[in-house]
SELUM-339352 format. One record per residue: residue number from 0; x, y, z of N, C-alpha, C in turn; residue in one letter. Coordinates in steps of 0.2 Angstrom, whole numbers. Atoms other than C-alpha are relative to their C-alpha. Layout:
<recs>
REC  nr  n.xx  n.yy  n.zz ca.xx ca.yy ca.zz  c.xx  c.yy  c.zz rest
REC NUM     X     Y     Z     X     Y     Z     X     Y     Z    A
...
</recs>
This chain:
<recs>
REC  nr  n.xx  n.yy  n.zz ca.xx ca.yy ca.zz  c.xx  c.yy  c.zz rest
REC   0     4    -6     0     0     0     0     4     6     0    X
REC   1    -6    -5     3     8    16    -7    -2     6     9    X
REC   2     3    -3    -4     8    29     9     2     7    -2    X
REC   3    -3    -9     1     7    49     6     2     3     7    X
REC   4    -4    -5    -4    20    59    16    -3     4     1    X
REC   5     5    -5     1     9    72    24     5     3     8    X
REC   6    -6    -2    -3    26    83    31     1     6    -3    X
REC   7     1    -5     3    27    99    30     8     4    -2    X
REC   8   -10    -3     3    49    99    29     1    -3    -7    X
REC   9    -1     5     6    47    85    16    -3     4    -7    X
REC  10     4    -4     7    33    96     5     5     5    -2    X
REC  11    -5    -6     1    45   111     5     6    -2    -4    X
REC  12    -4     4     2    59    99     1    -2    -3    -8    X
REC  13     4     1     4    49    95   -14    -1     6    -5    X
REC  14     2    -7     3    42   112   -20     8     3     0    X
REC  15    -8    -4     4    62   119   -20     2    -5    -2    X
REC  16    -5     4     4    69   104   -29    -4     2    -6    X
REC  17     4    -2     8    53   109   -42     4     6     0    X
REC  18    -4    -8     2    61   127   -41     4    -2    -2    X
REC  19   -10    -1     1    80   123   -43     1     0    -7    X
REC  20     0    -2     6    84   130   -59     9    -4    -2    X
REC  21    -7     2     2   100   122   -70    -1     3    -5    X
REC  22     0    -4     6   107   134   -81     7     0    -3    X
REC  23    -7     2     2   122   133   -93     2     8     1    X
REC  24    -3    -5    -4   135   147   -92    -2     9    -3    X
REC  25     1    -6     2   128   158  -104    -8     3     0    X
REC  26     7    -4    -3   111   161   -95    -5    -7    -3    X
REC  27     7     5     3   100   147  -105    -2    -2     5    X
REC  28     2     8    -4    91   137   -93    -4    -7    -3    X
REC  29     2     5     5    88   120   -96    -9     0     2    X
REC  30     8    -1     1    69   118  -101    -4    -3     6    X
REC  31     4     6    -4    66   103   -89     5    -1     6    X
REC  32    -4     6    -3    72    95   -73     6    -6    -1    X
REC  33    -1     5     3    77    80   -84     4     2    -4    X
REC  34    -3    -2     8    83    90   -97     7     3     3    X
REC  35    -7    -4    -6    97   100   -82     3    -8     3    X
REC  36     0     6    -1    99    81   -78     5    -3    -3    X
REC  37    -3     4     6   104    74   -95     7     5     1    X
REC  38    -7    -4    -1   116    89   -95     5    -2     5    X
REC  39    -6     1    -6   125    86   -79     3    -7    -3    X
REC  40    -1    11     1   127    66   -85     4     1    -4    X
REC  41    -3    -4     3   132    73   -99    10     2    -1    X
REC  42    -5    -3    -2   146    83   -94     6    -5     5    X
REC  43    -3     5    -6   153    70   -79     2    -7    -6    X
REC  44    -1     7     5   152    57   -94     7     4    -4    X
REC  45    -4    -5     4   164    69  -105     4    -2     4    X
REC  46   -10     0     0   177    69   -93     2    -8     3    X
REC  47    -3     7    -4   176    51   -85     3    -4   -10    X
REC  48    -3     1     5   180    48  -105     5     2    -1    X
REC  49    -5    -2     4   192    58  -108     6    -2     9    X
REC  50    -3     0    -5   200    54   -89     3     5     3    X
REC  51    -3    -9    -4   202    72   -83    -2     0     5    X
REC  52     0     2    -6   203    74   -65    -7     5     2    X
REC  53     5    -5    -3   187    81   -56     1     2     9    X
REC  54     1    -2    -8   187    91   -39    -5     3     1    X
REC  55     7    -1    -4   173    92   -26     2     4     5    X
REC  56    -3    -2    -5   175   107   -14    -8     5     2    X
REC  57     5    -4    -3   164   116    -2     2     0     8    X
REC  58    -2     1    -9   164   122    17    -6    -3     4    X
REC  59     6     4    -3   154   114    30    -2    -6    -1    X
REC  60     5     4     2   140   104    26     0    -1    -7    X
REC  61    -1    -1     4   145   109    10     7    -5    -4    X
REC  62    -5     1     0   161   101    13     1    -6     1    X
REC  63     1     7    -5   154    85    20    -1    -3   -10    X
REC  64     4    -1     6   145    85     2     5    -4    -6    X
REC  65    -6     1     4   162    87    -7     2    -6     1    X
REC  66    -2     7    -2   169    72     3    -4    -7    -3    X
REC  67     6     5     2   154    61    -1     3    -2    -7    X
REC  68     2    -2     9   155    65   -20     5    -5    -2    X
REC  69    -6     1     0   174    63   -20     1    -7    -2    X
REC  70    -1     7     0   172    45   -15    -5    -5    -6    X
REC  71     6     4     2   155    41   -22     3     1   -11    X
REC  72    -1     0     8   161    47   -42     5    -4    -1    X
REC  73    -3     3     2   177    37   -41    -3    -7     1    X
REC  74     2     8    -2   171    21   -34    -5    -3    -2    X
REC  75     7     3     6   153    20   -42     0     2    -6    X
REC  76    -1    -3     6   156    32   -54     6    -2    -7    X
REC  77    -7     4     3   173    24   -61     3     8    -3    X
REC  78    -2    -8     3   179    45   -62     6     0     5    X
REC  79    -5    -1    -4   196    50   -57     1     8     2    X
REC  80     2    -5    -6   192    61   -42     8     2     2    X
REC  81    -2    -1    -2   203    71   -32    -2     2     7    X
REC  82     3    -5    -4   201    77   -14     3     4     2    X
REC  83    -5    -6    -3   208    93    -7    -1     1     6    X
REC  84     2     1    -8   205    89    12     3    -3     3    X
REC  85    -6     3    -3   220    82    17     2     5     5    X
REC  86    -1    -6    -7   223    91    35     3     4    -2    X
REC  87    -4     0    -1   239    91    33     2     8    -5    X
REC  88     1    -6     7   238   103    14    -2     7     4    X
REC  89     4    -4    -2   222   112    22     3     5     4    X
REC  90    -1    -4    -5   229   118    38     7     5    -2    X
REC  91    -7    -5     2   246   124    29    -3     4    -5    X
REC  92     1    -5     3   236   133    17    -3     6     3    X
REC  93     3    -6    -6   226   143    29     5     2     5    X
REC  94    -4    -3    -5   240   145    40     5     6    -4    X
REC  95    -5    -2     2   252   151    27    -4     5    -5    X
REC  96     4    -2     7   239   158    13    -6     5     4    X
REC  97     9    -2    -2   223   163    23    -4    -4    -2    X
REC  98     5     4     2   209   153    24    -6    -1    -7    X
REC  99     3    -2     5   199   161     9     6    -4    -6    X
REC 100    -3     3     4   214   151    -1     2    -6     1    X
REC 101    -3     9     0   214   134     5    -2    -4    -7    X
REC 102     0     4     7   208   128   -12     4     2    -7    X
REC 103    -3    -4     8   214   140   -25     7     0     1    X
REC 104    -8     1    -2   232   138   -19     2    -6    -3    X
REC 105    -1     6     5   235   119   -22    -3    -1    -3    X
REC 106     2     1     6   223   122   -36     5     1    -7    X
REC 107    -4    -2     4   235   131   -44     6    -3    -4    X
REC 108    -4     6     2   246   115   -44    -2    -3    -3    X
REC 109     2     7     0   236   102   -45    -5     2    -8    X
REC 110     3     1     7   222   106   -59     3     4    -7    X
REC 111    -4    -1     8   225   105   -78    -6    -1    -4    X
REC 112     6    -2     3   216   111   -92    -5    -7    -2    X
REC 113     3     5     0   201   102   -95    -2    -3     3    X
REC 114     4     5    -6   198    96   -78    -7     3     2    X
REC 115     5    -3    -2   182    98   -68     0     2     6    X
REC 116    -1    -4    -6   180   109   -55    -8     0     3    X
REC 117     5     2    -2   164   105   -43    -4     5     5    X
REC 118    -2    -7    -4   161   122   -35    -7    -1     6    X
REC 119     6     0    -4   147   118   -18     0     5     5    X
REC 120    -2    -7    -6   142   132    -9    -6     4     1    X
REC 121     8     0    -1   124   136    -2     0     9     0    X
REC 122     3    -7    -1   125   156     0     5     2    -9    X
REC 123    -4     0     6   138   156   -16     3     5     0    X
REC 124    -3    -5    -1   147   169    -9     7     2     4    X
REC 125    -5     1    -7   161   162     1     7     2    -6    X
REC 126    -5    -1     6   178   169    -4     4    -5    -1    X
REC 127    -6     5     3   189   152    -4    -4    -5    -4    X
REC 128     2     2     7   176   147   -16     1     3    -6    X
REC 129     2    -5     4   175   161   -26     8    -1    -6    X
REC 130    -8     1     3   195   160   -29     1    -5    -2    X
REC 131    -3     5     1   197   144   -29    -5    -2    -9    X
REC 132     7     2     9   180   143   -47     9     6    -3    X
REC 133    -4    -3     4   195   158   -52     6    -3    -3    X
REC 134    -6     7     3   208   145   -51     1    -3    -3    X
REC 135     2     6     2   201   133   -60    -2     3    -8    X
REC 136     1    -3     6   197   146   -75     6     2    -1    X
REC 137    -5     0     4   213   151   -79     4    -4     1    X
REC 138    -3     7     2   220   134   -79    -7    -1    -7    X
REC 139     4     3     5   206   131   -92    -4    -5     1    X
REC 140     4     5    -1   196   118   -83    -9     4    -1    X
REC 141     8    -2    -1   177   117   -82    -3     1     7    X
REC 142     2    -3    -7   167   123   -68    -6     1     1    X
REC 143    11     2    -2   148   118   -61     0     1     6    X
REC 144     5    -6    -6   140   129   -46    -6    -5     3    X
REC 145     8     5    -2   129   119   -35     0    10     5    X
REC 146     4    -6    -5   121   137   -24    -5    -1     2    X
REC 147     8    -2    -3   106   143   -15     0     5     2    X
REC 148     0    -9    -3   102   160    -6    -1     3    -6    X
REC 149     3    -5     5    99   173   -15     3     0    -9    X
REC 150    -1     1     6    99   173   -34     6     3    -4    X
REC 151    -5    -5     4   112   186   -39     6    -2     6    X
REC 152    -6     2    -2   125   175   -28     4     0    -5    X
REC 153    -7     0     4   144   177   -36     1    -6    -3    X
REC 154    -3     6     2   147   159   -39    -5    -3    -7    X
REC 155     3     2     6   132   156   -49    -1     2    -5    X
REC 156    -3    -6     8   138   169   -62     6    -4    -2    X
REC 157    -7     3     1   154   160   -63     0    -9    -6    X
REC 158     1     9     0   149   141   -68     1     0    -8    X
REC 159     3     0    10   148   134   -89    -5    -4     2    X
REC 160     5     2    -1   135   125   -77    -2     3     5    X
REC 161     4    -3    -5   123   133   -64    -4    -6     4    X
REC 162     6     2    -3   113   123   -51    -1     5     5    X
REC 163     4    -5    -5   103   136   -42    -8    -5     4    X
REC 164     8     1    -5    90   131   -27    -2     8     4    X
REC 165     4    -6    -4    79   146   -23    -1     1     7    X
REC 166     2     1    -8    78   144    -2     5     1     4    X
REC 167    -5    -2    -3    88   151    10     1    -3     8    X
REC 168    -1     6    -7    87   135    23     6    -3    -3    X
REC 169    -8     4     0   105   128    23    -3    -7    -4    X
REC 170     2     8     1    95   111    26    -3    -3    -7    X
REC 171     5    -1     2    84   112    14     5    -2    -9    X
REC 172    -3    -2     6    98   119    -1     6    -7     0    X
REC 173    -5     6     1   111   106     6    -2    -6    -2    X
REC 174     3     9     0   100    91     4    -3    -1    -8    X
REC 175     2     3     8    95    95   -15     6     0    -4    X
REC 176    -8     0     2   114    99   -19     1    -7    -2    X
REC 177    -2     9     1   117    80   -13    -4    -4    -3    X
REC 178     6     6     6   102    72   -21     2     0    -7    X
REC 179    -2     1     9   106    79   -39     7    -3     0    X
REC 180    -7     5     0   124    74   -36     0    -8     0    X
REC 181    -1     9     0   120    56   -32    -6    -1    -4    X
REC 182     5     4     4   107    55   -43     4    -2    -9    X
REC 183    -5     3     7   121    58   -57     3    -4     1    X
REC 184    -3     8    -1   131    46   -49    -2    -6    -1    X
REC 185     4     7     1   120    33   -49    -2     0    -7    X
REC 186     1     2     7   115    35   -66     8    -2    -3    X
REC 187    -7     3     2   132    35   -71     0    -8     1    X
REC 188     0     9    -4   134    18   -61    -4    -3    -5    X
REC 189     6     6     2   117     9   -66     3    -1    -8    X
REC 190    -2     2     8   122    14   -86     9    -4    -3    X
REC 191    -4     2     2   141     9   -86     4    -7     6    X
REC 192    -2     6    -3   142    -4   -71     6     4     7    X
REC 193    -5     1    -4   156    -3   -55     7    -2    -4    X
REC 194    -6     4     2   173    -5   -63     6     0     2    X
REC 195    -5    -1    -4   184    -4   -49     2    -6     3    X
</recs>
């Protein structure tokens, strides 16, 4: 027997995933849910073909997100992931760099054109996000925007993809971030298998 959820976090959760807008970098948005979907699959398929490395970064809960991705695109996704949460990196770049460059520092090292750049960031206005999408540009890599909060945030100007969620609940913003994420992952998976 089917049961209807009658929740009024879970409805809200629901009507802002219908809102969440996915738009390419030159403003189109795509037509559909499904249509912003095939794009993401799309893109993440392009580089697990071509084997370019992709990075997952974000702070917080944001952060937890990145970690997740990292593991979940290499090991279901068969992508060759990076993370950049190694204490030991992190805490020398905020110590020696400032905090606002613990990503765009090693980035400057580590990404080569053509990589992915996974930019998560629920207000989209953080500045070692900000620098670290700048990093990632002139190395010539690609660069996809998960945000929320208000509309005319920074990062979501920045992307060649946009995911934008309209709501200015952390919970709310973090939770559809993660869903589209693993729902690319898992398509990936179900269509080319585990190959690890």
């Amino acid at each position: 027997m089917e049961r209807h959820i009658d929740n009024p976090y879970i409805e809200e959760l629901i009507r802002q995933l219908n809102l969440t807008e996915i738009r390419k970098g030159d403003g189109e948005p795509c037509p559909s849910y499904n249509g912003g979907i095939q794009l993401l699959v799309d893109t993440f398929t392009s580089h697990k073909q071509d084997m370019t490395q992709v990075f997952f970064l974000g702070n917080g809960g944001s952060a937890a997100i990145a970690g997740h991705m990292t593991a979940d695109f290499m090991k279901n996704g068969g992508m060759n992931t990076y993370s950049l949460y190694d204490n030991s990196v992190t805490t020398c770049m905020g110590n020696d760099y400032g905090y606002e460059y613990i990503f765009s520092r090693p980035m400057e090292f580590l990404v080569k054109e053509h990589d992915l750049v996974v930019a998560i960031s629920s207000s989209g206005n953080s500045k070692n996000i900000l620098y670290a999408i700048e990093a990632a540009k002139k190395k010539n890599a690609s660069v996809i925007t998960f945000t929320g909060f208000k509309p005319d945030n920074r990062a979501r100007q920045l992307g060649d993809i946009n995911v934008y969620v309209p709501c200015e609940k952390y919970g709310i913003v973090e939770s559809i971030h993660n869903l589209i994420l693993q729902q690319i992952v898992d398509t990936i998976m179900e269509r080319d298998g585990v190959k690890l």
